[in-house]
C-alpha positions in Angstrom: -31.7 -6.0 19.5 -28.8 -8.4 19.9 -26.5 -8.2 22.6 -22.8 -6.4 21.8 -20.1 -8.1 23.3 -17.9 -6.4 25.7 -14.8 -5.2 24.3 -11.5 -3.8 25.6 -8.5 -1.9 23.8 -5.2 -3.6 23.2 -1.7 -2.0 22.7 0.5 -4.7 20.5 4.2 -3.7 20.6 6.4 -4.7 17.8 10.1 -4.0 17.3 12.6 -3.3 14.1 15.0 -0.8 13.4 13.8 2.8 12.7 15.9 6.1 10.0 16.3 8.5 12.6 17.7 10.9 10.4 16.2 10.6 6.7 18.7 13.1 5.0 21.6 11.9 6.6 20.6 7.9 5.2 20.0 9.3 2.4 23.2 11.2 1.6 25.4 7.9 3.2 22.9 5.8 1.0 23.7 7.9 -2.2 27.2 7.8 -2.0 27.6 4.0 -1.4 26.8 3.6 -5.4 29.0 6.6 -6.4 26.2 8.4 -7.9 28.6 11.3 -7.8 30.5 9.5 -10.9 27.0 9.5 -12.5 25.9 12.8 -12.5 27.2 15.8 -13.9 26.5 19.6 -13.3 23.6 20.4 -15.6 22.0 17.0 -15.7 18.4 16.5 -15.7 17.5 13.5 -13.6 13.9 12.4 -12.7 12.6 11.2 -9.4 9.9 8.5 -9.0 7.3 9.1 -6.9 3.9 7.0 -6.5 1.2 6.3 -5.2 1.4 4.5 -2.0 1.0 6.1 1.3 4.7 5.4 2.3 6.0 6.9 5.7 8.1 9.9 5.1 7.8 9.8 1.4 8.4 13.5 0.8 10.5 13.6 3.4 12.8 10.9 1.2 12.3 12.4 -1.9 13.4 15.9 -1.3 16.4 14.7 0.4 17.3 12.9 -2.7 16.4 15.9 -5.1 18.9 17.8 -2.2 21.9 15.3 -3.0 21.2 15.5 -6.8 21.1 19.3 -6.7 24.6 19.1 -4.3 25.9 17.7 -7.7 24.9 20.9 -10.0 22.0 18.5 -11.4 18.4 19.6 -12.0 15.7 16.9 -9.9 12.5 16.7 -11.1 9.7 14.4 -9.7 7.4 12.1 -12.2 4.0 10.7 -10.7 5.2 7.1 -11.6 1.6 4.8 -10.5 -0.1 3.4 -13.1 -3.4 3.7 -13.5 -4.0 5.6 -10.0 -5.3 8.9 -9.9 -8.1 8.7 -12.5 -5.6 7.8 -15.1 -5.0 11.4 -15.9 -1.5 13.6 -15.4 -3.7 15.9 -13.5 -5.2 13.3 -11.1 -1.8 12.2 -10.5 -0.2 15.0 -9.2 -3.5 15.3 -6.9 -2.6 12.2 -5.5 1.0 13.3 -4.8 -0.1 16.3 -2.8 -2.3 14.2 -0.9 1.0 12.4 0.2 2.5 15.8 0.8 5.1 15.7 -2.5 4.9 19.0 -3.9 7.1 21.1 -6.0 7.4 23.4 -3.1 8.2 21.3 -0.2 10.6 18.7 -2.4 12.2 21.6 -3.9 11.9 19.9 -7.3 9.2 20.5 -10.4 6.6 18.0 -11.0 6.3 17.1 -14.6 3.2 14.8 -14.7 2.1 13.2 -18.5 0.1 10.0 -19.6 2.7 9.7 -22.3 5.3 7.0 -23.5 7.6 6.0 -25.3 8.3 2.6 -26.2 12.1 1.1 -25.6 11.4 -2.9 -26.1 10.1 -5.6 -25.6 10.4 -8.5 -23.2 11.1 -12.2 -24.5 7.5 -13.0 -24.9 7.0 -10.5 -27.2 5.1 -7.7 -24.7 5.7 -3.9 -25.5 7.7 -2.1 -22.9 6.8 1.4 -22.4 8.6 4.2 -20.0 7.0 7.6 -19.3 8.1 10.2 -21.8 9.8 13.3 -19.3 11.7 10.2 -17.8 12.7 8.5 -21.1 13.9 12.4 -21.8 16.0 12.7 -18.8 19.7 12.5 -18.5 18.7 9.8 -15.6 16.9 8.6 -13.2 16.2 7.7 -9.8 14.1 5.1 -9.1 12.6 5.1 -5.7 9.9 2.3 -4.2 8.6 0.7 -1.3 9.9 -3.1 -1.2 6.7 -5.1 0.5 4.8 -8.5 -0.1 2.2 -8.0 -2.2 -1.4 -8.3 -1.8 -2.1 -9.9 -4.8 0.3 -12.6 -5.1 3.7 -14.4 -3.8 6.2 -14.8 -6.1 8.5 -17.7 -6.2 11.5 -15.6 -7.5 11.2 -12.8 -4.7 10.1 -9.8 -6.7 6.6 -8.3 -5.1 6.1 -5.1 -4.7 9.0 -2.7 -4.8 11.5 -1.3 -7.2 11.0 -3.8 -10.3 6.9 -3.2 -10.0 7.8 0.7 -10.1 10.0 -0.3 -13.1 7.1 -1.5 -14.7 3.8 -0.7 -13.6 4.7 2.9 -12.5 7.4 4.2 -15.4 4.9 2.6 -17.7 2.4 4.5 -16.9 -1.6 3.6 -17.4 -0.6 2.3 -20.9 1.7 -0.9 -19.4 -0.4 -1.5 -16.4 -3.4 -2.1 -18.7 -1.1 -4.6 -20.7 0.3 -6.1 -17.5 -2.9 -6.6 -16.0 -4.5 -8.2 -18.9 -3.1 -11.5 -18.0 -4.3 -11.0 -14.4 -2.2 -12.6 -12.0 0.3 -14.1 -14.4 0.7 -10.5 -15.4 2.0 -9.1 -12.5 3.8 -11.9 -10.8 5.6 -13.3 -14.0 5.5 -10.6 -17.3 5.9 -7.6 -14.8 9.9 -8.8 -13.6 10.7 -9.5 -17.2 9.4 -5.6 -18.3 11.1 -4.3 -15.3 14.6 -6.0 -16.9 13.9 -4.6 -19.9 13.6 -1.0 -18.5 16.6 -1.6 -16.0 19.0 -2.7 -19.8 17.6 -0.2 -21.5 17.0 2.8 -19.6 19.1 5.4 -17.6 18.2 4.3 -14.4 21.4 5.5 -12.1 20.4 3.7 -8.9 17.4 2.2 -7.1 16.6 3.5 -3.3 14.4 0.6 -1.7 12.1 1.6 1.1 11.4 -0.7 3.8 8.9 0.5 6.9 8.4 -1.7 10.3 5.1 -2.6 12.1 4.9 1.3 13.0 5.1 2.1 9.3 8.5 4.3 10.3 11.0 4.5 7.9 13.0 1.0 8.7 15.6 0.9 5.7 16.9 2.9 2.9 19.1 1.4 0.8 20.1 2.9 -2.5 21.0 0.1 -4.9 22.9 -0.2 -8.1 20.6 -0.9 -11.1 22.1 -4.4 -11.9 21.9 -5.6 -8.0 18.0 -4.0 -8.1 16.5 -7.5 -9.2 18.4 -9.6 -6.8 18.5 -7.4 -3.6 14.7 -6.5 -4.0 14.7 -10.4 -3.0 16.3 -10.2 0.0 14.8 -7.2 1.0 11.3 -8.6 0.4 12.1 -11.0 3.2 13.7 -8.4 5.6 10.1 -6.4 5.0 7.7 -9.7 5.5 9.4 -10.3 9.0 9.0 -6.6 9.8 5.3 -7.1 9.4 2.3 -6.3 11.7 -0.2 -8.6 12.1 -3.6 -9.5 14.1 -3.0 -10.9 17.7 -5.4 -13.8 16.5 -6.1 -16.1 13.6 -9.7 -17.2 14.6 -11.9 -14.2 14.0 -16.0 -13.5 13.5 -16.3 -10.2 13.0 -13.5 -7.8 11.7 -14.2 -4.3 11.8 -11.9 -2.0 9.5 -12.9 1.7 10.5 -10.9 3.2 7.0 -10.4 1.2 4.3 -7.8 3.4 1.4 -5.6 3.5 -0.9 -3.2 5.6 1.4 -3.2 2.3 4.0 -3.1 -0.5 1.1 -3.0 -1.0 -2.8 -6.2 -3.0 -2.2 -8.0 -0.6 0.4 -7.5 -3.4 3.1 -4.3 -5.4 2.9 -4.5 -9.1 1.7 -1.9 -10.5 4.3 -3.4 -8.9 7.1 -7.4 -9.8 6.6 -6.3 -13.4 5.0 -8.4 -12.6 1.4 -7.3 -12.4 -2.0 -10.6 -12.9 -4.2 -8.7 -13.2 -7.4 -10.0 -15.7 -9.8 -7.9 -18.8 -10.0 -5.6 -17.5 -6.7 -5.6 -19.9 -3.6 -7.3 -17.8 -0.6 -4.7 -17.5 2.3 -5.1 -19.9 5.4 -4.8 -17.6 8.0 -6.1 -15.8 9.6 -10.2 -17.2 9.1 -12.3 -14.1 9.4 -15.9 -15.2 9.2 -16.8 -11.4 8.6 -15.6 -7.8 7.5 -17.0 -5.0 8.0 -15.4 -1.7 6.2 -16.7 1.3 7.9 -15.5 4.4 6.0 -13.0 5.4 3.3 -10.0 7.5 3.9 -10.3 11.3 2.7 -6.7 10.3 0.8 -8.7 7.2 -1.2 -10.1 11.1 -2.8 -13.3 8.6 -3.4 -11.7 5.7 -4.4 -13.3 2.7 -3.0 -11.2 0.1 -3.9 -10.9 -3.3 -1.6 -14.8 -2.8 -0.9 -15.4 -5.8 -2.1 -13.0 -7.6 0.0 -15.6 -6.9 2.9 -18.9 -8.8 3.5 -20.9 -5.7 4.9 -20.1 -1.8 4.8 -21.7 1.3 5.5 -24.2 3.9 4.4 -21.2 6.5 5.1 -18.9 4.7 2.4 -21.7 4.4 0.0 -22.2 7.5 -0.2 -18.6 8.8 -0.8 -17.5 6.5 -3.9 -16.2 7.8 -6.7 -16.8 5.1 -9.1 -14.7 6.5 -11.9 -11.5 6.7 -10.1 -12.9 3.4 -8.5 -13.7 1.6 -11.8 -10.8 2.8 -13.4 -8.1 1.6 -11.3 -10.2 -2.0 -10.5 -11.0 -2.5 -14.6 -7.3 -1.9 -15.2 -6.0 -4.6 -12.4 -8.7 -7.0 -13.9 -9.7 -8.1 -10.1 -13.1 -7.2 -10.3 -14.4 -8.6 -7.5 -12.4 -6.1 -5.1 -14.6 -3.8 -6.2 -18.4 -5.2 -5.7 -20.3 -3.6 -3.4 -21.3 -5.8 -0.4 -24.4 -5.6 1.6 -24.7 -1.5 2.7 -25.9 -1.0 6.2 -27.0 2.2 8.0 -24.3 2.5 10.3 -21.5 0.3 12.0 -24.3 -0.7 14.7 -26.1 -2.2 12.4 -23.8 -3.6 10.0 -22.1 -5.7 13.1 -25.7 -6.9 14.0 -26.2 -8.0 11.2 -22.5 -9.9 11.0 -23.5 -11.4 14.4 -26.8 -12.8 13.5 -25.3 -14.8 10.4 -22.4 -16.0 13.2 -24.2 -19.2 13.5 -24.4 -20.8 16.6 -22.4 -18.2 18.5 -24.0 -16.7 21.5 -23.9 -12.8 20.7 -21.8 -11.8 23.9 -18.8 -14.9 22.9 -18.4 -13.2 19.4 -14.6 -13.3 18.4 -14.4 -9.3 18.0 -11.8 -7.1 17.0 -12.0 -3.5 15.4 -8.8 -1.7 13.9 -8.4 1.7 12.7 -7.0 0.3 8.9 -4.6 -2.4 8.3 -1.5 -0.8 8.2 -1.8 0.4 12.1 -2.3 -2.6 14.4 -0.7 -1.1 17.2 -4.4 -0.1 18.9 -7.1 -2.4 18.5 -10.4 -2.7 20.9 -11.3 -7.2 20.7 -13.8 -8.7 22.3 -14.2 -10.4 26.0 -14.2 -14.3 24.3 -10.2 -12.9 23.0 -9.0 -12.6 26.1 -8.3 -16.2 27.4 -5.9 -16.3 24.2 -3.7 -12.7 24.1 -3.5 -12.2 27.7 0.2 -12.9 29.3 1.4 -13.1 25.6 4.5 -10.9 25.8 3.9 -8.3 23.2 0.1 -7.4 24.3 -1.0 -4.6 26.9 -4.2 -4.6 28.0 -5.3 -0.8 28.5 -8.5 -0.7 30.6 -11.4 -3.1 31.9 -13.7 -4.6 29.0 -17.0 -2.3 28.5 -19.7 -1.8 26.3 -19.3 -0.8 22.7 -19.8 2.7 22.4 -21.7 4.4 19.5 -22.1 7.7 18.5 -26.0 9.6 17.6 -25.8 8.5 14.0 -24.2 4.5 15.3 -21.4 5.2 14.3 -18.4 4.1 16.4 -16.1 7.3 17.5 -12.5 8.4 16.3 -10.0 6.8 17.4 -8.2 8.6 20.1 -4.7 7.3 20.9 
């Protein structure tokens, strides 16, 4: 039996502005592109809605179905994610209850379909496709998260945010299997030019960009006119990088993620945090160096879907055994990025599995291991890091050290406990 280091729990604090009040934004945000000179009593207008767990999504979208219905129009909410949710209409609106969207809450129907229409076709010659109740609407609002992406970096600014919902999440399963056909090149470079496509020819009244700080709390709203969407998605891209969290250190050994899930990342675990992309032909990030992961559980909101599994080196009887490989394979097969779905080395319990990390740690005395443990990578307020981290992060201005170092702690079944804030 090897030795644990010590460890002791960390508080980072992070600043960047916060929406105190969602409706009122949202209403100021609504007006600034005239959308009353848009609507008219009796129009039908649809509301995106995907995947991601965004803060206050529902929240968001209900105030928006609100303004539309202030203006005698009828909001109704499309699951607009791609492949997500098995692929099916009816997996889809699972996974927007999960986030808390309902019919009842929003105050808007759900109309959830695998169909499309086609509308056109980008320069190259690719088929774009926009889902059917939205191509059937009198308009449509067209709401997204504006974040780097964990798949890529883009030289003209367009990530992840309202042009990927454009694309990926209008055109339902049948555009994110086209798109993701040419891998990388697909996303970063066809997806912009289907997203122009669908902003020309579409009835897309207004974009409302979403932009969360380190706390993931609602930073920015910002409703956009269509035509602006492409260019202001590029400046908002950068006010969202700057409002990232990150780890306190660069130089890791062992990374343990407690929850890995769809509802914290696209990719289970986000790229920019753990510093790995594992995309064929994509240059691995140089920071930070994480010799190894270990991915502890998967998030009840994942509903089974493992994906980003295989951006860890070692995980856990307890995620084995909850895997839903179909929703799994699905939504990994249809990206193209195989490997973030291999299974890596499955250990009995986080005990073992950091054992294990710390006896392939060559030539590091067990006790020194560089250690840190996070509940997911979207929350890096908490952390517990190792003794051999200290020299480093204390006196830095932004870390409080709560408590003396100790011993790791597991549970009967070695398993560490629940985080308790």
């Amino acid at each position: 039996m090897l030795n644990f280091p010590h460890v002791v729990k960390i508080r980072q604090r992070f600043h960047g502005p916060v929406v105190e009040d969602i409706d009122t934004e949202i209403a100021h945000q609504l007006s600034k592109v005239e959308l009353s000179k848009q609507v008219k009593p009796g129009m039908r207008i649809a509301i995106t809605a995907g995947s991601r767990g965004i803060a206050n999504i529902a929240v968001i979208i209900r105030a928006c179905a609100n303004e539309l219905k202030k203006l005698g129009a009828q909001p109704f909410i499309i699951p607009t994610m791609g492949s997500h949710g098995g692929a099916t209409a009816e997996g889809q609106v699972e996974v927007l209850h999960s986030l808390g969207i309902t019919e009842e809450f929003c105050g808007a129907p759900i109309l959830s379909s695998m169909e499309v229409v086609q509308v056109g076709k980008t320069p190259e010659g690719m088929p774009v496709h926009i889902d059917k109740n939205a191509w059937e609407a009198d308009g449509i609002l067209l709401m997204g998260r504006v974040k780097v992406h964990t798949d890529f970096k883009s030289p003209i600014g367009i990530e992840s945010g309202l042009m990927k919902m454009a694309a990926i999440g209008l055109g339902k399963h049948k555009q994110a299997l086209l798109i993701h056909s040419y891998g990388v090149h697909g996303i970063r470079d066809i997806m912009p030019e289907v997203a122009k496509v669908l902003l020309e020819k579409t009835k897309i009244l207004s974009g409302v960009a979403i932009i969360e700080n380190a706390f993931e709390q609602t930073a920015i709203l910002e409703a956009i006119p269509t035509a602006s969407i492409p260019q202001r998605e590029k400046e908002l891209l950068a006010e969202s990088a700057a409002l990232m969290p990150k780890l306190p250190v660069e130089d890791i050994d062992v990374l343990v993620v407690d929850e890995i899930g769809k509802n914290y990342s696209g990719t289970g675990m986000d790229t920019n945090i753990i510093g790995r992309i594992r995309i064929l032909g994509v240059q691995e990030p140089t920071a930070p160096k994480i010799k190894y992961i270990v991915a502890s559980n998967v998030s009840e909101e994942s509903h089974g879907n493992a994906l980003g599994i295989g951006l860890a080196d070692l995980t856990t009887r307890r995620l084995f055994d909850q895997v839903d490989h179909q929703k799994m394979n699905e939504n990994v097969i249809t990206s193209t990025f195989l490997h973030r779905a291999m299974i890596p080395i499955v250990l009995e319990n986080d005990r073992d599995a950091i054992e294990a990390a710390m006896r392939a740690n060559w030539g590091i005395e067990p006790e020194k291991t560089r250690f840190i443990r996070i509940p997911n990578t979207l929350h890096l307020e908490y952390m517990y890091v190792s003794e051999a981290l200290l020299p480093e992060i204390t006196g830095l201005d932004h870390i409080e050290l709560i408590g003396e170092p100790e011993e790791m702690v597991f549970d009967e079944n070695g398993y560490f406990p629940k985080w308790n804030h």
